[in-house]
C-alpha positions in Angstrom: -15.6 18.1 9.0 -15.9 15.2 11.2 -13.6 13.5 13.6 -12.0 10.7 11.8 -10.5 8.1 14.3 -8.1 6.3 11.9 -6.8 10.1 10.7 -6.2 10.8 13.9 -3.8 8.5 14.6 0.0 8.4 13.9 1.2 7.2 10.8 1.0 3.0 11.1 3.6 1.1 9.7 3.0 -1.1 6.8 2.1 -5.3 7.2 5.0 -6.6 4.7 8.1 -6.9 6.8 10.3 -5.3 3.7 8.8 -2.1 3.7 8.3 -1.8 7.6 11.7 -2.4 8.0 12.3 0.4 5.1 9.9 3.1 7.0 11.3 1.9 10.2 15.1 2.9 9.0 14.0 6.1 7.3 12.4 6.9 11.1 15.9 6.5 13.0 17.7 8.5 10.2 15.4 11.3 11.2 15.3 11.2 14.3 19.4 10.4 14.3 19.8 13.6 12.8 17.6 16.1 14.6 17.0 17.9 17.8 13.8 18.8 19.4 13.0 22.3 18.1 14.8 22.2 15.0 13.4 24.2 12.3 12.9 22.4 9.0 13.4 24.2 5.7 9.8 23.9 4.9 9.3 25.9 8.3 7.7 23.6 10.7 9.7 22.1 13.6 11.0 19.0 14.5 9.2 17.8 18.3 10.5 14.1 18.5 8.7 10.9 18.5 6.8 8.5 20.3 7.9 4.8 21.0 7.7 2.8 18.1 6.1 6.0 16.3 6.9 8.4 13.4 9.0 11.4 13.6 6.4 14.4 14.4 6.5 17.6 13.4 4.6 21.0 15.0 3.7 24.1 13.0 5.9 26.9 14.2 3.1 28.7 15.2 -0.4 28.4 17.2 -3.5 28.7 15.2 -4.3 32.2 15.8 -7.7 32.2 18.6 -9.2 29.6 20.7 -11.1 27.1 18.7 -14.0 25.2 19.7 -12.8 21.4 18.3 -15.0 21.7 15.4 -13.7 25.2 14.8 -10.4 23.6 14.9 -10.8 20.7 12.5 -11.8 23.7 9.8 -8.7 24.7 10.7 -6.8 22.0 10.3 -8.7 21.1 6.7 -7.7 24.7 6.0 -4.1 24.5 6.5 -4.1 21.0 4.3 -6.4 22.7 1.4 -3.5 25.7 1.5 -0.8 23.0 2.1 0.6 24.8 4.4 4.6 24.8 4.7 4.4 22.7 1.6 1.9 19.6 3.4 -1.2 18.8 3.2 -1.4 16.3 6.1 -2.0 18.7 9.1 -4.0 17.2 11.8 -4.6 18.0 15.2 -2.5 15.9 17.6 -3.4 12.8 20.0 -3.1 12.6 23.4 0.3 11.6 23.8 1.5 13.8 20.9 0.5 16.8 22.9 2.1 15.6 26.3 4.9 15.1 23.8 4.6 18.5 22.3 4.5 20.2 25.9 7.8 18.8 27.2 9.5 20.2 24.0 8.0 23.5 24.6 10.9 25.5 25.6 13.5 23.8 22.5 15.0 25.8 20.5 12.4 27.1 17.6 9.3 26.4 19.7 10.6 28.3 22.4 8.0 31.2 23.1 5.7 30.4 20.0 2.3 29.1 22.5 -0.6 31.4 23.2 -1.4 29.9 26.1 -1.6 31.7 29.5 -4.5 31.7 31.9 -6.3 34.9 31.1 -7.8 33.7 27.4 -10.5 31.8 27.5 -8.6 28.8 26.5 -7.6 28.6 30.0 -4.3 27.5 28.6 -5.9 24.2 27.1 -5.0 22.6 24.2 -6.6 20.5 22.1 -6.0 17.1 21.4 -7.6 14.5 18.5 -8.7 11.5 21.7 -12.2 12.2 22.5 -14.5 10.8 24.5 -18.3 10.8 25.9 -18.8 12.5 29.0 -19.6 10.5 32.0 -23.3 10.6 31.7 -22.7 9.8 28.2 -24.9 12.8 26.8 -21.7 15.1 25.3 -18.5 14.6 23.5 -15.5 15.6 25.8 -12.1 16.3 23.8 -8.7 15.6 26.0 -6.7 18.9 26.3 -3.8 19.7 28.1 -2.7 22.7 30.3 0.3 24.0 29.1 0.6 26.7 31.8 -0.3 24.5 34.4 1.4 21.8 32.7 -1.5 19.0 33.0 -4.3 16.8 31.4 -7.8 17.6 30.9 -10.8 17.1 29.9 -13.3 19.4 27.7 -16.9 19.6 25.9 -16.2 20.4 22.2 -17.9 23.3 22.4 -15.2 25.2 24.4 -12.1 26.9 23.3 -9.1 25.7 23.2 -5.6 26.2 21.7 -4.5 24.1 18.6 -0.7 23.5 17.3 -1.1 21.3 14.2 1.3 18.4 13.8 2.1 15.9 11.1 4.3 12.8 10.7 6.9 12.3 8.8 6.7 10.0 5.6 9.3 8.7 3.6 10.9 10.6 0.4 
């Protein structure tokens, strides 16, 4: 599978005005009536949203090793071919999503549910979708963050990492 920079992104809204002001109501009344680390019935768990963004949603649990980034897109397409939890829009999450993701780490159903720690050889890292080419230009980098350090980073593709799988919500 390869990286796909439009599926990567957050969920846009649409052009006509009518149905962006639709998706944009059906956004507040989701995020009006949850709480960071609410469990879903379908079994994932609500982590908030960006600015201006969709509501996201985390799979309760980590995928189960370190994945190298192409290692985790199989993953991901995996978890969509099995619709997982009842979806079949799993993808890894961008940058911001995983800064978002860490600061709900500790709420309520997410609450102990990362393998990270800084003995794996994840080093704790995380993988995000937002890659870019090394300085030198002659490998793809992949931004991560350290959840137990609790900071951004950088990676080659071809090291582990952990994944969490998000998706955004859609309207009913």
């Amino acid at each position: 599978m390869s990286y796909q920079p439009d599926k990567a992104r957050s969920v846009p809204l649409p052009q006509q005005p009518q149905a962006r002001s639709q998706l944009q109501k059906h956004h507040r009344a989701i995020a009006a009536r949850k709480s960071a680390g609410d469990r879903m019935r379908d079994g994932s768990v609500y982590i908030g949203q960006l600015p201006g963004g969709a509501p996201l949603f985390a799979a309760p649990e980590d995928a189960p090793l370190a994945l190298s980034f192409s290692e985790a897109e199989d993953y991901v397409a995996k978890l969509n071919s099995e619709k997982a939890h009842g979806h079949g829009d799993w993808r890894m999450p961008t940058k911001e999503e995983l800064w978002l993701l860490y600061g709900q780490r500790h709420a309520g159903a997410l609450k102990d549910t990362f393998n990270y720690n800084s003995y794996d050889e994840s080093d704790g890292a995380y993988w995000s979708s937002t890659l870019e080419k090394s300085i030198k230009g002659d490998y793809l980098m992949a931004h991560t963050f350290i959840f137990y350090g609790g900071y951004p980073g950088r990676d080659d593709v071809k090291c582990k990492a952990q994944l969490r799988p998000i998706r955004s919500a859609k309207p009913a």
